[in-house]
C-alpha positions in Angstrom: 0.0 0.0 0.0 1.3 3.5 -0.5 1.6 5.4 2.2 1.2 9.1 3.2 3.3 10.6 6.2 4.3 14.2 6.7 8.0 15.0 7.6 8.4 18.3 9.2 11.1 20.7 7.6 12.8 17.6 6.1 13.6 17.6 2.5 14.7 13.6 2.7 13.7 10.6 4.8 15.9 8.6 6.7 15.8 4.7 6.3 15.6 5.4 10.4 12.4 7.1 10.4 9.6 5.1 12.3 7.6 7.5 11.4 7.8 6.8 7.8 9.0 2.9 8.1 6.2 1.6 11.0 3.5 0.8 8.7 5.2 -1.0 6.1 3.8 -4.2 4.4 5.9 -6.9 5.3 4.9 -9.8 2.9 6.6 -8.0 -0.2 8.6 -10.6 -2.7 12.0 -11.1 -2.8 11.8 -9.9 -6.6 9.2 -7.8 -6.4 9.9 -3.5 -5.1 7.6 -1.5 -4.0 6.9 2.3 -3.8 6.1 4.3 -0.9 6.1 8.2 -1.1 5.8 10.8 1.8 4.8 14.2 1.3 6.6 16.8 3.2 6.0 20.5 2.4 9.2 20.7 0.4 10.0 17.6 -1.7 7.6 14.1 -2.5 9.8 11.5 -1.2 9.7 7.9 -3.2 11.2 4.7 -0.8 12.2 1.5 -2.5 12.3 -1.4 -0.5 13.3 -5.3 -1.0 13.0 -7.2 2.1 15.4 -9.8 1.1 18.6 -7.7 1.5 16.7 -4.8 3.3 17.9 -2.3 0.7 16.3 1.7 1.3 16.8 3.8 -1.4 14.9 7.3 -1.1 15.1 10.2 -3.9 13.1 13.1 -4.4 10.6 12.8 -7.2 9.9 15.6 -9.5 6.2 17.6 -9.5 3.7 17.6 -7.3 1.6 14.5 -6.9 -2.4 14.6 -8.3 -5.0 15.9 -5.6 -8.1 14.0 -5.3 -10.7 15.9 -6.6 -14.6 15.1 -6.4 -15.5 16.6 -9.2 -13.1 15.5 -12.0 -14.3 13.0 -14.5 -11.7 12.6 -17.1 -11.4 14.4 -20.3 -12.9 17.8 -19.4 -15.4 19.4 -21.3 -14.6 23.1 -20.4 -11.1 24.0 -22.3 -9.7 26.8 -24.5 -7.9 26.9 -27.3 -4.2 26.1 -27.0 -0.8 27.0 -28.5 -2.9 29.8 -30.6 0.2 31.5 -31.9 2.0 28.4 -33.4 -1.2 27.3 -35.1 -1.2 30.7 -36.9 2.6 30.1 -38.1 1.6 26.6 -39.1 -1.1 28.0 -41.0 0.9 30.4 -42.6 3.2 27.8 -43.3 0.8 25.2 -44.8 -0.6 27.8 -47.4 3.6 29.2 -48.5 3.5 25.4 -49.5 0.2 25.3 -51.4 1.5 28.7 -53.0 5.1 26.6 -54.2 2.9 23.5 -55.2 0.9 26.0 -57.3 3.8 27.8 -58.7 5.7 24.2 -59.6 2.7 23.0 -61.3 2.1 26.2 -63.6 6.0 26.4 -64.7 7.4 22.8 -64.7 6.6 19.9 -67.3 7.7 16.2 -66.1 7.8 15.3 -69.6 11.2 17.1 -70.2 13.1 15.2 -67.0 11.6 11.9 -68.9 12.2 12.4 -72.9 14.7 14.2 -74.8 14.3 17.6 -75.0 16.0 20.1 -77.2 17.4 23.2 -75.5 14.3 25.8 -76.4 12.4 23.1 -74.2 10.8 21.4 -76.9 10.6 17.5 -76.7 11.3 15.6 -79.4 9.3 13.5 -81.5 5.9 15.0 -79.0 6.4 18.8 -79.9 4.3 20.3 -83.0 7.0 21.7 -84.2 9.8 19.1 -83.9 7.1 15.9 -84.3 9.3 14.4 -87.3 12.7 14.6 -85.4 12.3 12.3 -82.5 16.1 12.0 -81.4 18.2 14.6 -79.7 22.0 15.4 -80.3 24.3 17.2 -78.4 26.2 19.6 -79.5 29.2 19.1 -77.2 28.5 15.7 -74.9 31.7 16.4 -72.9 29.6 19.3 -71.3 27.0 16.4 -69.8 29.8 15.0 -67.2 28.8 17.6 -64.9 27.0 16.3 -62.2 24.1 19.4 -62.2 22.8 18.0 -65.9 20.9 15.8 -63.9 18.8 18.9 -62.7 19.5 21.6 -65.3 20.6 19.5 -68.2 23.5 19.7 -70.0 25.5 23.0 -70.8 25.6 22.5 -74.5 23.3 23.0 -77.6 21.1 20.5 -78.1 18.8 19.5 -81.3 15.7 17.5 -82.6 16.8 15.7 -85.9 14.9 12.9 -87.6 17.6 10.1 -87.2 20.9 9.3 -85.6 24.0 10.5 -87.7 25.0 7.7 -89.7 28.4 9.8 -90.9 31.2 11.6 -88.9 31.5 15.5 -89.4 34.0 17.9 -88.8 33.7 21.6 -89.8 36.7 22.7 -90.2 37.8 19.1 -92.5 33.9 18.6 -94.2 34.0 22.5 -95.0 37.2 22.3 -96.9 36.7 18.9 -98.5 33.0 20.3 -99.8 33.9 23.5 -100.4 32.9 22.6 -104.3 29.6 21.4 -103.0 27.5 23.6 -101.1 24.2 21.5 -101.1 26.0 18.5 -99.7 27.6 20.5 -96.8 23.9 22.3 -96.2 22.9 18.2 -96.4 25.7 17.4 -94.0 25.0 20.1 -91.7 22.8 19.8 -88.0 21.4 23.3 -86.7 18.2 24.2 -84.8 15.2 24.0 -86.5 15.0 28.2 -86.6 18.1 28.3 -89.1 17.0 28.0 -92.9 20.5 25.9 -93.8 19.0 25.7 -97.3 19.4 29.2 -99.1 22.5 29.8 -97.0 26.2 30.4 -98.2 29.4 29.4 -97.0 30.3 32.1 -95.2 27.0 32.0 -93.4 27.4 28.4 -92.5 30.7 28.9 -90.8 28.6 32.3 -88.8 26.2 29.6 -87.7 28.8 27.2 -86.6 30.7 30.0 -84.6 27.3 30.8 -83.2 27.0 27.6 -81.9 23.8 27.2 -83.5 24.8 24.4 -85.9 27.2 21.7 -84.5 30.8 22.0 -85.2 31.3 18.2 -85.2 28.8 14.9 -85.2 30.0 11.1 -84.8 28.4 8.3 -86.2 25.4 7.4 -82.9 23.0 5.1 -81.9 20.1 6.2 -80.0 19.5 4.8 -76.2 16.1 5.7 -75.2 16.1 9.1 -78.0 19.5 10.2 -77.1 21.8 10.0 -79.7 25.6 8.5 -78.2 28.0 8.6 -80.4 29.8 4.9 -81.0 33.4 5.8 -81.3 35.9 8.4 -82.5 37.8 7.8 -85.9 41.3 8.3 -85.2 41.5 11.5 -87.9 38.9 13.3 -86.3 40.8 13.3 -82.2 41.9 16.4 -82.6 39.2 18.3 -83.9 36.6 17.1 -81.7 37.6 15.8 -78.0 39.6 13.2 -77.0 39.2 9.4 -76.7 39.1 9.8 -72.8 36.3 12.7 -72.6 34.0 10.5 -75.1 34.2 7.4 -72.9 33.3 9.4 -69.6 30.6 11.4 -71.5 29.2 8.1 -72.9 29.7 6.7 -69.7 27.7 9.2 -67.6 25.3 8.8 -70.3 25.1 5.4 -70.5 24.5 5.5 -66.7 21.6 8.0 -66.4 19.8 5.8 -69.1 20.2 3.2 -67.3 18.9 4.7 -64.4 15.9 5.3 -66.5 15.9 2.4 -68.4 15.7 0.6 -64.1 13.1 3.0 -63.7 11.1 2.0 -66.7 11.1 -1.9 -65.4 10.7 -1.2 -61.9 7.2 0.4 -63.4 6.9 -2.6 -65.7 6.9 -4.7 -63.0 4.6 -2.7 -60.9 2.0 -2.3 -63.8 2.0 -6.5 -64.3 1.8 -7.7 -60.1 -0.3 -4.4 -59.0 -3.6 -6.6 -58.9 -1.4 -9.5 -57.3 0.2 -6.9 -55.0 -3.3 -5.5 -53.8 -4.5 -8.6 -53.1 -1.9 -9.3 -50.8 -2.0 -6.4 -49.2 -5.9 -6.9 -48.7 -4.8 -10.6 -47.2 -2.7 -8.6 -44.6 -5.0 -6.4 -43.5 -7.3 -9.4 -42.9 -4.6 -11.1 -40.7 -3.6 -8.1 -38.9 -7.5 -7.2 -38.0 -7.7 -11.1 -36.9 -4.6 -10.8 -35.0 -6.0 -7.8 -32.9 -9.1 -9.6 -32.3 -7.7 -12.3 -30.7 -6.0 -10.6 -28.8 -9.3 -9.5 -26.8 -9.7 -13.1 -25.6 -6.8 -14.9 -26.3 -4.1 -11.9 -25.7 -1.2 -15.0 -23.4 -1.3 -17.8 -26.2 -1.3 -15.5 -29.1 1.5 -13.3 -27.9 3.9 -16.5 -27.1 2.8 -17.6 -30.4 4.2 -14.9 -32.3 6.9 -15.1 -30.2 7.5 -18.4 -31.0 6.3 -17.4 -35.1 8.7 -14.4 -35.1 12.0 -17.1 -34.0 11.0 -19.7 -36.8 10.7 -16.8 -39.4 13.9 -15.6 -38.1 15.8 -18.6 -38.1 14.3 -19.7 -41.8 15.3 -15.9 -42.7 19.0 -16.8 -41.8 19.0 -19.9 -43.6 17.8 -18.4 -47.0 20.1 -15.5 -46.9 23.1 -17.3 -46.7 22.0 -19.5 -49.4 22.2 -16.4 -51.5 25.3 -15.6 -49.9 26.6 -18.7 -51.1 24.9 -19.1 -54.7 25.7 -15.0 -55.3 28.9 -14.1 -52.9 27.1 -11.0 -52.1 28.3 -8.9 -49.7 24.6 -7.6 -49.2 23.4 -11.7 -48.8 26.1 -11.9 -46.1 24.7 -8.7 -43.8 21.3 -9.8 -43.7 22.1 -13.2 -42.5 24.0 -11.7 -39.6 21.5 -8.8 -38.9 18.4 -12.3 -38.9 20.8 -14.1 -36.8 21.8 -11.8 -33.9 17.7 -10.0 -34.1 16.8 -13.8 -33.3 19.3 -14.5 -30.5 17.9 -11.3 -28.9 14.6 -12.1 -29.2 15.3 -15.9 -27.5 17.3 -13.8 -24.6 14.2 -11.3 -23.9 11.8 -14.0 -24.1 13.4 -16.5 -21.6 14.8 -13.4 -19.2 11.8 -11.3 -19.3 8.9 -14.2 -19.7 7.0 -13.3 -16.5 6.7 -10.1 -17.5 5.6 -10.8 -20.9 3.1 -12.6 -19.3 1.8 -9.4 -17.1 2.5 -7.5 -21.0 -0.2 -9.5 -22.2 -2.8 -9.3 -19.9 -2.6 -5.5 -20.5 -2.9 -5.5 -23.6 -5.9 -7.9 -22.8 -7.2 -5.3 -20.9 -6.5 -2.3 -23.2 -8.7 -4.5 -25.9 -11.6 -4.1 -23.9 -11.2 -0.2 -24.3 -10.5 -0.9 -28.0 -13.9 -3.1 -28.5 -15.9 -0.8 -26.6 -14.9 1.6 -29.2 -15.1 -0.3 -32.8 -14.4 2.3 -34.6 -10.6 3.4 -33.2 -9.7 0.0 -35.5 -10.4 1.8 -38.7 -9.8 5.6 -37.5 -6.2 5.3 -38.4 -6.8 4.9 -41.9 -7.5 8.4 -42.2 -4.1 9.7 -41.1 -2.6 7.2 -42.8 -4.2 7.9 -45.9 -3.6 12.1 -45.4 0.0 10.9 -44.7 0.4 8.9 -47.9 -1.6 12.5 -50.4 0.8 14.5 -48.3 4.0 12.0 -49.5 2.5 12.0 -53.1 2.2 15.8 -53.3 5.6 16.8 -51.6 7.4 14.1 -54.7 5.4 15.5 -57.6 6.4 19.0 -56.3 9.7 18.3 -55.8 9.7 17.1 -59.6 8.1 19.6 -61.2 10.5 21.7 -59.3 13.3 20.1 -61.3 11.4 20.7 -64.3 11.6 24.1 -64.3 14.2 25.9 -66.2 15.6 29.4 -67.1 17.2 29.8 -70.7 19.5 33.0 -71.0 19.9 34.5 -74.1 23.2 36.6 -75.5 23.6 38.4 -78.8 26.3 37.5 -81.3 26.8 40.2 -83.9 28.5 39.6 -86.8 28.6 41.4 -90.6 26.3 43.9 -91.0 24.1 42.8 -87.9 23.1 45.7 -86.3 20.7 46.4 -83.8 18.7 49.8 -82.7 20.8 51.9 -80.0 17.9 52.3 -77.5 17.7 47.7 -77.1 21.8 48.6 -75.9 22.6 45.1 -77.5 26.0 44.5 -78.0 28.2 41.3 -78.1 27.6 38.9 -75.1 24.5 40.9 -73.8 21.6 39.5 -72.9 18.9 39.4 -75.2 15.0 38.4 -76.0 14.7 36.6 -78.9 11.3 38.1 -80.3 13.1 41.7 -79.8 15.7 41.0 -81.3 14.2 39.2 -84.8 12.0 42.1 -85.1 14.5 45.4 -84.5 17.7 43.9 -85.3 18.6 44.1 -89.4 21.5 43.1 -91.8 21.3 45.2 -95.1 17.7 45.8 -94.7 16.5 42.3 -94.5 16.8 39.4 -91.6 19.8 39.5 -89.3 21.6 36.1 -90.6 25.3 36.8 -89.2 23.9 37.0 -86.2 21.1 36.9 -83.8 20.0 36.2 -80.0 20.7 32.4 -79.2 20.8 30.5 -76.3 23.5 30.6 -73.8 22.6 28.5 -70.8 19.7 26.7 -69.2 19.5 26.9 -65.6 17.3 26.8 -62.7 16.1 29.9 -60.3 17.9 31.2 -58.7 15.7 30.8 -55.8 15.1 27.1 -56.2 16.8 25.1 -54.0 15.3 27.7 -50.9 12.0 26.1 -52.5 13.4 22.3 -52.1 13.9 22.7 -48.7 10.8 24.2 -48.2 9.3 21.5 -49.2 10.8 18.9 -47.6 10.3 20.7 -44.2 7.0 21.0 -45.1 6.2 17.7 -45.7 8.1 16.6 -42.5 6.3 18.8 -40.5 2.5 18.1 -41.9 3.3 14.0 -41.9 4.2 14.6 -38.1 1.1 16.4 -37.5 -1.0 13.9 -39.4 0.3 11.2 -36.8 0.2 13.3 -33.9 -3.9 14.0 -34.7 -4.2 10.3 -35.2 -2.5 10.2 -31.9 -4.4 12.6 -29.7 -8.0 11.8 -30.6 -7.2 8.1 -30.0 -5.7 9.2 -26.7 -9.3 11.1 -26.1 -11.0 8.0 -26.5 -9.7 6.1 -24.5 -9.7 8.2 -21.6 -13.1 8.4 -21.8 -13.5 4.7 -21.5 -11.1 4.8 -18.3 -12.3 7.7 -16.6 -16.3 6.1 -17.1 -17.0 4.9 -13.6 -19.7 2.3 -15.6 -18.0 1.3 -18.5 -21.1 0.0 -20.0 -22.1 3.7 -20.3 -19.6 5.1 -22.5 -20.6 7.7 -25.1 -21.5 6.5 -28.1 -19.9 9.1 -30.3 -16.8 9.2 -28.2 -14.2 9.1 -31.3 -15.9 12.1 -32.8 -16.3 13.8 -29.6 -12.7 13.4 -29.6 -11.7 14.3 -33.0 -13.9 17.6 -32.6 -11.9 18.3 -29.6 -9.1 18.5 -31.1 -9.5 19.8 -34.1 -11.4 22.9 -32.3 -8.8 23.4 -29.6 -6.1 21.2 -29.7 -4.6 21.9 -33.5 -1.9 24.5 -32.2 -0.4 21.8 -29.7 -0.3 19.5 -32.3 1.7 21.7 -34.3 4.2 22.5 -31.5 5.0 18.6 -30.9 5.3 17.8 -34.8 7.9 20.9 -35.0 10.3 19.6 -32.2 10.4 16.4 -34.0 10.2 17.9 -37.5 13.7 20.2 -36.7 15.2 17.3 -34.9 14.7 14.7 -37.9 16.5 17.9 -39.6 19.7 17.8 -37.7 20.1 14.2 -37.9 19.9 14.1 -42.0 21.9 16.9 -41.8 24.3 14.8 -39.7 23.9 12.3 -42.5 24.9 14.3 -45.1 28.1 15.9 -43.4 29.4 12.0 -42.5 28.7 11.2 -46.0 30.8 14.0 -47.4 33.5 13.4 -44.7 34.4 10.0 -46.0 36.6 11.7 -49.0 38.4 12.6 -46.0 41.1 11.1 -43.7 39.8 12.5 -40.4 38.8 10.0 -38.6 38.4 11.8 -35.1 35.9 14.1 -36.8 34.2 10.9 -38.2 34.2 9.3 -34.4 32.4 12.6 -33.7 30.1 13.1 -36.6 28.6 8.8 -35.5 28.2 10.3 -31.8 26.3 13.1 -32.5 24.5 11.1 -35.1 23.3 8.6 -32.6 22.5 11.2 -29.7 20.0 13.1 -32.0 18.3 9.6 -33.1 18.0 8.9 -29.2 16.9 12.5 -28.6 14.6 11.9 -31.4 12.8 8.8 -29.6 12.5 10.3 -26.3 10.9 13.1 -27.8 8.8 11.2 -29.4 7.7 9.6 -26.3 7.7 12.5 -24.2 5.1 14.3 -27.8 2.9 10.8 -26.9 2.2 11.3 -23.4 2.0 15.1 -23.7 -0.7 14.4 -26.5 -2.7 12.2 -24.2 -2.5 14.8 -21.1 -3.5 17.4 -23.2 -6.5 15.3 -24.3 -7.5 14.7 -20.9 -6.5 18.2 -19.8 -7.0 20.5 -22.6 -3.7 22.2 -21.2 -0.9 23.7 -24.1 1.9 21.5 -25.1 4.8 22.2 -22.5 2.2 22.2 -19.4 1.0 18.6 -21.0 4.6 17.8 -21.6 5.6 18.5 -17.9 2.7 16.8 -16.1 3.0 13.4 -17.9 6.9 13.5 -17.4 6.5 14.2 -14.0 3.8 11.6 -13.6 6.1 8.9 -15.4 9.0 9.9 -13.2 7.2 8.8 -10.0 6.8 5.9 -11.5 9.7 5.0 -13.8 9.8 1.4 -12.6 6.6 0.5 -13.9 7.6 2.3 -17.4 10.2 0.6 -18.2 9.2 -3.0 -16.8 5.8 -3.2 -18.0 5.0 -0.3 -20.2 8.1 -0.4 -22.8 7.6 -4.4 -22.9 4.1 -3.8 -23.9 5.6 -2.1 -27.1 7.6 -4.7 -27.8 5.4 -7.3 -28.2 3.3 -5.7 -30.3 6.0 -4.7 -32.5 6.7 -8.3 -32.5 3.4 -9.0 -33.8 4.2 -6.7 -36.5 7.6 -7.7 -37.6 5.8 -11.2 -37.7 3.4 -11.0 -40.0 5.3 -8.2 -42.1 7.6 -10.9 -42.7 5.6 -13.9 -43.5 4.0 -12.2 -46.0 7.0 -10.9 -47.8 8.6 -14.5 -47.6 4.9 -15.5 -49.3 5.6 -13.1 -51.6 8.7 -14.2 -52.7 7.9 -17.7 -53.1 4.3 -16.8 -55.0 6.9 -14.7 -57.4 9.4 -16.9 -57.7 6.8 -19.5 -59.0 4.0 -18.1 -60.5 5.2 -14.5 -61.6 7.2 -12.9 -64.4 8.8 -9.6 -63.6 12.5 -8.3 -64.2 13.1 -7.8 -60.5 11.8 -10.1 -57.9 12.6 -8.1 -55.4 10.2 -5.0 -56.6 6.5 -7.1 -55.2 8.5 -8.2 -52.3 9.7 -4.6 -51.3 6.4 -3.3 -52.1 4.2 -6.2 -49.8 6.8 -5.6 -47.1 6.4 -2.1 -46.6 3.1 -2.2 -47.5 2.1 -4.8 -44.8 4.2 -3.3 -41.9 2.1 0.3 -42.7 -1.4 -1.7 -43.2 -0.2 -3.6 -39.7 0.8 -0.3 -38.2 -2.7 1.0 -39.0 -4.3 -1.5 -36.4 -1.5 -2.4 -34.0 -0.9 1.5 -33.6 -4.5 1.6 -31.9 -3.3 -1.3 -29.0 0.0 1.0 -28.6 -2.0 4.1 -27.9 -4.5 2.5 -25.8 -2.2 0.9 -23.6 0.0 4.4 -23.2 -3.4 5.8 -22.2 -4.6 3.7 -20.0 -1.3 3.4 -18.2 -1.2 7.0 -17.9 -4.5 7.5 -17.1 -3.5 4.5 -14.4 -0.8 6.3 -12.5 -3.1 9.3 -12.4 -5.5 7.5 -10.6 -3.8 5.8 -8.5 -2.5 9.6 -7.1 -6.3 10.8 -7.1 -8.1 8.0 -5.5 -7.2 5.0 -2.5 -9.6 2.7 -3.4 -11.8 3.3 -0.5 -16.1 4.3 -1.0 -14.8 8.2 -0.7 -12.3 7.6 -3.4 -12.8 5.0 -5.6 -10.5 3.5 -8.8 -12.1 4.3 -11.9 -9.8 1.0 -13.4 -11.6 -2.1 -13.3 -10.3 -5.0 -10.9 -8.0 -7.0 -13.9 -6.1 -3.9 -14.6 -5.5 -2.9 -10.7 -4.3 -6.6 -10.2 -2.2 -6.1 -13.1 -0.4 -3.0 -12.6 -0.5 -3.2 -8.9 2.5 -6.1 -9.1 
């Protein structure tokens, strides 16, 4: 029993207090603690005793503990709106992203990341005015090495023609060689489609080819996916075009980015042909994991060792295959997994034989939390919804992101030459930059069209300002997935604090999920905003970390390496306590109604005067049901594999397998995420009432007797 002594102007008790030790319980187990606190007027005192080796240990525990109070009945009607002034900077926030969305949409085009594209922007082969000439050619490939032609394409001219050279050309050999034939060096020639090669002379060929609007040089190509590569340079030609060295690392990067695509294409292939297959299996999981949760309300002991038992086999046959595809393939990849399987399934033996009578109090909680869960149907299926806003919010931040890319800036400079000349007040010179409509229409040569010069292109970039927009984005979409889960999180939490803190649970409001969800949409939106943007700036730092480690390793330094791996993995374990700190703040501020950091402090206060009981009971409660996911996650990706192994045709195996996996483990974390909430609830809501009430007529539990007698040991 706890008991309650005062201590005049003491701030700690002595293990030589009879006061304080005189009416102990003496039948405690030998492996069993229990709590007793004092309150004196300056500290709450917390005693731990084991009579076995008659151990004290006394420490003061932080906040002041719950009052009884006659009137309180659980999630309070009678609340204000919280964390106003963060909810307005979310909002603002939320529309500066709808604004880039918009602007990305209206000024990017997908299709000219996917097929070639000349450098006006026109893709070939698609265009209305290059639909004849479906293959592009570079001008220069030795300018696509660069590693921003991924983004901005590359730095060199870059044309629609209607085949693949079949010839090698040189200007400055072809020119002299047909200097006698001017219609088979206008043949011979490749220019943008604006140039009129046909009624040109000589001397206006070699303007263009200066101009860099018709190619100095072309090699005989093949196409690979539209892109003309050239096959190989003729030994005459080296020093007039590039050298061997630059064409095979042109070709090369090339080669690779198709590639990339070409991967892309199957991947998509593959996708197309299993997606019905793929469905189904996912709609199979679904059905397991909401027959998994159900029998857990009656059969919570045998199911858990079950999958206990389930989750060893798989891990254990998981070993096996991987290092027969160690063996068969002498992949270093095979090789890692089959460690990772086999030291995950020596852990899981030790915690299930070292912790088992514990896992056997884990499971009657959650037995207990499923009686919350089926008095409330509904909380199954809620989760879809955040799930589902997660997903559109995923979907919207990559087609953003890509039509961001998309978007290019073309400069243009004027190159005069002859009798070009151009009309003072335009202040067009050599090198300037220029518009191209201006320019045709004021600039003249002898009274007619400006041929020996004109207003070409001279680079394609993005804005200036776009990478400001990229990350943007991405913070955005951190910050509105967070707050998607921590919604989910805090009207779950309502729910079941209604069913706890209902004296008769048979009278629990019918409509308590949307009482819950109205809750905290009307008040609560602003804390939920606070909690996702700790967690949203700390996922920050820690890709940030990322990327500075992987740019370190060009480096020798390995002390600042050491370093960089530290603070990596104290961010990812600040990370997860703030996650569980954002939980249990959620869930006080849905019982509450208080702002985030008053939420925040009362449930860490109320978890510190009772830390045992956290980490014995409540954390193992977790990892079972993570257990339950990991199980069938896996044993439907192994089912997937064997199904495509068998009965499927793709390129990559591995593409239906990846997809089921992940697919199952978010369909499972759909459900199981409802157990995980309802048992931090209830075990908050727990220790809260076991500070209001004693159990006696005057203060009764609210908890029913199965969940005192579990929580109690």
């Amino acid at each position: 029993m706890r008991v309650l002594c005062e201590l005049p102007k003491k701030d700690y008790a002595k293990p030589n207090d009879p006061q304080l030790f005189s009416n102990f319980s003496t039948s405690n187990f030998c492996d069993s603690f229990e709590h007793y606190a004092c309150n004196s007027k300056t500290s709450l005192i917390s005693i731990v005793k084991c009579k076995q080796y008659r151990l004290y240990r006394y420490f003061p525990i932080p906040g002041d503990r719950m009052q009884f109070d006659p009137k309180y009945r659980g999630p309070l009607k009678g609340r204000s709106c919280t964390d106003c002034f963060c909810l307005i900077i979310f909002s603002a926030f939320v529309v500066g992203w709808a604004v880039i969305g918009y602007y990305a949409y209206t000024y990017g085009d997908i299709d000219t990341l996917v097929y070639p594209t000349d450098s006006e922007g026109r893709i070939c082969g698609r265009h209305t005015d290059v639909e004849d000439r479906p293959y592009l050619v570079f001008f220069d490939l030795t300018k696509c090495v660069a590693v921003t032609s991924v983004t901005q394409g590359c730095d060199t001219p870059q044309v629609c023609v209607p085949k693949c050279p079949t010839d090698n050309f040189v200007w400055q050999l072809n020119s002299s060689i047909l200097a006698n034939n001017l219609t088979a060096l206008r043949t011979a020639m490749i220019c943008k489609i604006e140039i009129d090669v046909d009624t040109a002379t000589a001397d206006q060929l070699a303007t263009y080819v200066s101009n860099d609007v018709c190619a100095q040089w072309y090699l005989t190509s093949t196409s690979v996916t539209g892109r003309c590569i050239p096959n190989g340079i003729p030994e005459l030609f080296v020093n007039y075009t590039m050298t061997v060295a630059d064409l095979e690392e042109a070709s090369t990067y090339i080669e690779l980015l198709v590639q990339v695509e070409i991967i892309v294409l199957n991947i998509y292939d593959d996708i197309i042909a299993t997606g019905w297959t793929i469905a189904s299996i996912l709609g199979i999981s679904a059905a397991i994991s909401l027959i998994y949760i159900i029998l857990l309300r009656w059969l919570a002991t045998p199911v858990i060792f079950l999958s206990i038992i389930g989750l060893c086999l798989l891990l254990g046959y998981s070993t096996y295959q991987f290092y027969e595809l160690y063996t068969a393939e002498e992949s270093t990849f095979w090789l890692v997994l089959t460690i990772i399987c086999g030291i995950i399934l020596a852990i899981v033996l030790l915690i299930a034989i070292c912790l088992r009578n514990r896992i056997r109090l884990a499971c009657k909680l959650i037995g207990e939390a499923s009686k919350a869960v089926s008095s409330t149907t509904s909380t199954l299926i809620f989760p879809v919804v955040p799930w589902v806003v997660e997903i559109l919010l995923v979907v919207y931040a990559i087609l953003a992101a890509i039509y961001l890319v998309s978007i290019k800036v073309q400069t243009y400079s004027v190159k005069l030459g002859g009798n070009c000349s151009c009309p003072e007040d335009l202040g067009y010179t050599n090198g300037t930059t220029c518009d191209q409509t201006k320019f045709n229409s004021s600039c003249t040569e002898n009274g007619d069209y400006c041929i020996s010069g004109g207003c070409y292109l001279n680079t394609t970039s993005r804005p200036w300002f776009s990478n400001y927009l990229h990350a943007y984005n991405v913070v955005a979409v951190l910050w509105l997935v967070f707050f998607a889960t921590a919604f989910g999180e805090m009207a779950l939490a309502g729910t079941f604090a209604t069913w706890y803190w209902t004296f008769k649970k048979s009278k629990v409001p019918f409509f308590t999920l949307t009482s819950s969800c109205w809750r905290t949409v009307r008040y609560h939106l602003g804390t939920l905003a606070v909690g996702s943007l700790i967690i949203t700036i700390c996922r920050l730092i820690r890709w940030v970390l990322e990327w500075i480690d992987v740019k370190l390793k060009q480096y020798d330094n390995e002390v600042v390496r050491f370093l960089v791996k530290c603070m990596k993995c104290c961010f990812w374990l600040l990370e997860k306590f703030l996650k569980f700190i954002n939980r249990n703040a959620y869930i006080m501020c849905a019982v509450h109604g208080k702002g985030f950091c008053a939420s925040a402090k009362s449930a860490f206060n109320l978890l510190m005067r009772n830390i045992l009981r956290v980490f014995v009971l409540d954390k193992i409660t977790d990892l079972l049901l993570l257990i339950g996911k990991v199980l069938v996650t896996g044993g439907m990706a192994w089912g997937t594999w064997w199904y495509t192994k068998n009965y499927l045709v793709v390129t990559y195996w591995y593409v239906p397998v990846v997809l089921v996996g992940v697919g199952t483990y978010l369909v499972a974390s759909v459900f199981f995420s409802v157990y995980s909430t309802a048992v931090d609830t209830l075990f908050l809501c727990f220790l809260e009432d076991c500070e209001r009430n004693d159990g006696t007529p005057e203060k009764p539990y609210y908890m029913n007797k199965g969940l005192l007698k579990i929580l109690r040991k």
